[in-house]
TORVO-733756 format. One record per residue (C-alpha): residue in three letters; y, x, z negated. Coordinates in steps of 0.25 Angstrom, whole numbers, plus 5000, padded with zeros to 4 digits. Example, Ala and Ser with C-alpha at 12.3 -4.5 7.8 and 13.67 -1.06 7.14 Angstrom:
! TORVO-733756
ala498250494969
ser499650554971
This chain:
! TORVO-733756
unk546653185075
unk547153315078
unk546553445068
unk548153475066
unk548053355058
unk546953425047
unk547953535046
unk549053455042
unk548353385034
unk547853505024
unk549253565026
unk549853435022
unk549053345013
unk548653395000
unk547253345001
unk546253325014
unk545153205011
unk544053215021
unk543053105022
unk541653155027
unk541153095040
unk539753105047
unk539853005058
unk540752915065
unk540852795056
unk541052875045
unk542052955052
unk542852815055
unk542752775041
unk543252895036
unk544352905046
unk544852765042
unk545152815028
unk546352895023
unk545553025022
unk546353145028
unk545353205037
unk543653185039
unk542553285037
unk541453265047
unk540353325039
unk539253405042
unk538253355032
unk538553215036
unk538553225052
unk537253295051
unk536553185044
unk537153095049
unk537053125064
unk535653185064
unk535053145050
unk535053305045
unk535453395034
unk536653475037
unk535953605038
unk536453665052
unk535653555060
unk536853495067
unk537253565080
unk538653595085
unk538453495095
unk538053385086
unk539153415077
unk540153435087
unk539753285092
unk540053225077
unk541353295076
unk541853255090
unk541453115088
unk542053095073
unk543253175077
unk543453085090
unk543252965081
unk544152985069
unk545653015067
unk545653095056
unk545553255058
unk543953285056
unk543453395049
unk542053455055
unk540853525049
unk540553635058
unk539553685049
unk539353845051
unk539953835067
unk538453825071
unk538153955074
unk538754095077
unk540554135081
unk540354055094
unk539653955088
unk540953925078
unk541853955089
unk541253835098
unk541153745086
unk542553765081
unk543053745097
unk542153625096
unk542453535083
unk543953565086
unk543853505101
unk543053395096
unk544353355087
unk543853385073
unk545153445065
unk544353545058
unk542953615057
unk542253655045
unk541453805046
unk540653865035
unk539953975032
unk538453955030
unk537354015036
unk536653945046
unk535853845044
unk536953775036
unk536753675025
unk537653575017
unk538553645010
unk538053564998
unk536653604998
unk535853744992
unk535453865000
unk536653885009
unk537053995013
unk538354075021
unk538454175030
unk539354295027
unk540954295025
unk541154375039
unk540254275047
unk541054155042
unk542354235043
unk542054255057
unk541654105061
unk543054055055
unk543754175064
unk542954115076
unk543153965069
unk544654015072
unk544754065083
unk544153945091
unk544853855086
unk545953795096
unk547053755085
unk547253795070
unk547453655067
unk545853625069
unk545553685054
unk544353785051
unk543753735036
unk542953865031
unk541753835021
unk541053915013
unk539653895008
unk539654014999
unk539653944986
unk538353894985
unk537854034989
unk538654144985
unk539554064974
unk541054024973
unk541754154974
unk541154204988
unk541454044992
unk542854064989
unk543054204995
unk542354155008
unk543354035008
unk544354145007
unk543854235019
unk543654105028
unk545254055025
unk545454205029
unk544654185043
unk545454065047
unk544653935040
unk545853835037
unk544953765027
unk544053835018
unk543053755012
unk542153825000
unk540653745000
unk540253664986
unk540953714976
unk540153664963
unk541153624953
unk542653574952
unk543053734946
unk542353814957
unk543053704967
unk544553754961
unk544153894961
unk544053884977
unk545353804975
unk546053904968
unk545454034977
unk545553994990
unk547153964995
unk546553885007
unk546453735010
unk545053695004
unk544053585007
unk542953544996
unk541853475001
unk541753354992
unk540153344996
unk539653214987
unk538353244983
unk538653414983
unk538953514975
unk540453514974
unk541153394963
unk541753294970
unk543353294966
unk544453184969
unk545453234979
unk546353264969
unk545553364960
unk545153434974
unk546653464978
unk546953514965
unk545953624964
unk546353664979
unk545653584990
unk546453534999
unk545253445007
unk544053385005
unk542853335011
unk541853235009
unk540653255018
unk539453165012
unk540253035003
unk540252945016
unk538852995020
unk538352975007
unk538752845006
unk538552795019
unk536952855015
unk536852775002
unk537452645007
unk536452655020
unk535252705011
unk535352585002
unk535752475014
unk534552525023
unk533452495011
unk534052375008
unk533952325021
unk532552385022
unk532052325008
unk532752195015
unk533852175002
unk535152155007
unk536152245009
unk537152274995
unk538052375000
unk539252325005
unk539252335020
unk540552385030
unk541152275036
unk540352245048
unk541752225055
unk542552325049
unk541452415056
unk541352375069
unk542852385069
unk542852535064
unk541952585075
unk542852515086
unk542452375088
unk543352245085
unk542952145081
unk541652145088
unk542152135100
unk541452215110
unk541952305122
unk542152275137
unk542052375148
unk542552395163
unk541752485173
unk542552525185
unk542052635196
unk543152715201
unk542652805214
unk541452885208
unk541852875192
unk541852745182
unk542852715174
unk542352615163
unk543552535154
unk543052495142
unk543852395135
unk543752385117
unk544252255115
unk544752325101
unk545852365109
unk545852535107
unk546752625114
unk546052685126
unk545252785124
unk544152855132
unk542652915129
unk541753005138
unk540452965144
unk539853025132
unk540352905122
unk540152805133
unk538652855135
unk538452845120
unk539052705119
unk538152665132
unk536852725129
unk536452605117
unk536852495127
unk536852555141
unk537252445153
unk536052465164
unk536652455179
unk535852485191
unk536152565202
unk536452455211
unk537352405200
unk538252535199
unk538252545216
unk538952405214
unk539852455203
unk540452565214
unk540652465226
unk541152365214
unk542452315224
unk543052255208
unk542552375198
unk543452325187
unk542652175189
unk541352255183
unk541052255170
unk540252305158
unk540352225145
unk540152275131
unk539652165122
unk539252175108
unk538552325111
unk537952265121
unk538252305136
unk537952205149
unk538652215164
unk539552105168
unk540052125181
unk541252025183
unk541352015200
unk540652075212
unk539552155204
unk538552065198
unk537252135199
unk537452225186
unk537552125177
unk536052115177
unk535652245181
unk535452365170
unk534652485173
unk535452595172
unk536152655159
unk537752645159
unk538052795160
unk537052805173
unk537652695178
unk539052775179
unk538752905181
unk540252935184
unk540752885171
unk541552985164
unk542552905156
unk542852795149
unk544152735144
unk544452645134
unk545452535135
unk545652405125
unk545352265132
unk546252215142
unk546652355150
């Protein structure tokens, strides 16, 4: 989903809906439903991917991950936290270039001080009109096309009251932030004050659990929003539903929350039907080109030696080094193969190569140095 698409849509639709997403499956689920857009959240992806508080902990790196893999995973256009741009002017330039070549449609900037914090907790604090003004004029600058938006957040209200929010949001639509996005108003009449001063597309942060009411979609356009996000409902949920299956199962009473269907699931993260995967190894001079076939019958697709190294890694096929010399003398390549079954990965050569299908020592990735890509065609190719 290209970041054009966000643009239209806050030009077009009366209302933007985005879901809050902090991992992949919540990302899938989300993106299945009729929401305009998805939020990847910062709270959420910090707790979620390393089990802390969302207080400037996470690095550019890690978050950079989480936003190419959600973004690459999802159809919708995805809207990232980028937090304070981690760090200085080039720190915000390399992090804008960074979320917008990792496909996310928008980045979210804001103007605390590091270290950062939720911005629905106490003692937070912002750095001066100028610095902020000047990371959204670098923010600008680096980005590649005005259709990946800029959304502009104030944390000044908890801080410095209302007013100074609302003439920072002024400042930063000024500075080039296409979105402006005033932090935890506390009541429904401060939330249309912002409506009615700033003449600016504007995202509340419907936070459940924070300072700012909760409000249907509806009330939200009417006093002047034109988006909203919603950053902890599924990760709230998702914590009460697992905190009350996991003592249950560890009281040993059985489970009363009504569970996912177990085959609706494995569905949604790409199996069908159970059915497992099948995969073709062929050396070509000096490279490998491996064909692996989903049964599910997906358009073809191709992942790196990054995502075959992960998938490899939990269940790696062992092949000694007499093994792999009889792979590149192997006169019928396309008669070898290696089976995928049920997670579970064993060698079965099919003509002239017998010997691997006994002997594991060596991990899948050392095995074939050369490995550079894999491609992805439905069974039967």
């Amino acid at each position: 989903m290209t970041s054009k698409t966000l643009r239209r849509l806050i030009e077009e639709k009366p209302f933007v809906t985005c879901p809050g997403v902090f991992d992949l499956v919540s990302a899938k689920f989300a993106d299945r439903t009729t929401a305009d857009a998805l939020y990847m959240t910062g709270y959420g992806v910090v707790a979620s991917y390393l089990g802390l508080p969302d207080a400037g902990l996470a690095t550019y790196s890690q978050m950079l991950d989480r936003v190419q893999i959600i973004a690459q995973t999802v159809h919708k256009p995805l809207i990232a936290d980028g937090d304070t741009g981690y760090g200085g002017l080039l720190n915000v330039h390399h992090t804008v270039r960074g979320y917008e070549k990792a496909g996310a449609a928008a980045i979210q900037l804001e103007d605390q001080q590091n270290p950062k914090k939720c911005g629905h907790t106490p003692n937070r604090h912002v750095i001066s009109v100028k610095e902020m003004v000047n990371k959204l004029a670098v923010a600008n600058d680096a980005r590649s096309s005005k259709d990946f938006l800029i959304i502009a957040r104030t944390d000044a209200r908890t801080q410095l009251g209302l007013d100074e929010a609302i003439r920072r949001g002024e400042a930063y639509a000024k500075a080039g932030a296409d979105i402006i996005f005033i932090e935890s108003p506390e009541s429904e009449a401060e939330m249309r004050k912002i409506g009615m001063a700033l003449d600016v597309p504007l995202v509340s942060n419907q936070l459940h659990g924070g300072r700012t009411p909760i409000l249907s979609q509806d009330k939200l356009r009417e006093i002047g929003y034109r988006m909203a996000i919603y950053p902890t409902a599924g990760l709230l949920a998702t914590a009460y539903v697992l905190n009350n299956i996991y003592s249950a199962l560890a009281e040993d009473k059985p489970v009363q929350e009504p569970l996912y269907d177990f085959n609706e699931f494995s569905s949604l993260i790409g199996f069908s039907g159970g059915v497992g995967f099948r995969e073709e190894v062929r050396l070509t001079g000096s490279g490998l080109s491996r064909d692996l076939a989903d049964t599910s019958g997906s358009q073809p697709e191709v992942y790196d030696r990054t995502t075959i190294t992960r998938g490899a890694k939990h269940h790696a096929v062992q092949m000694g080094a007499s093994d792999r010399g009889a792979l590149a003398n192997d006169p019928d390549p396309i008669g070898t193969r290696l089976a995928f079954a049920e997670g579970k990965l064993s060698c079965n050569r099919l003509r002239s190569i017998r010997s691997a299908k006994s002997s594991c020592r060596a991990s899948m990735i050392s095995a074939f140095p050369n490995m550079s890509r894999l491609t992805v065609r439905p069974s039967g190719l």
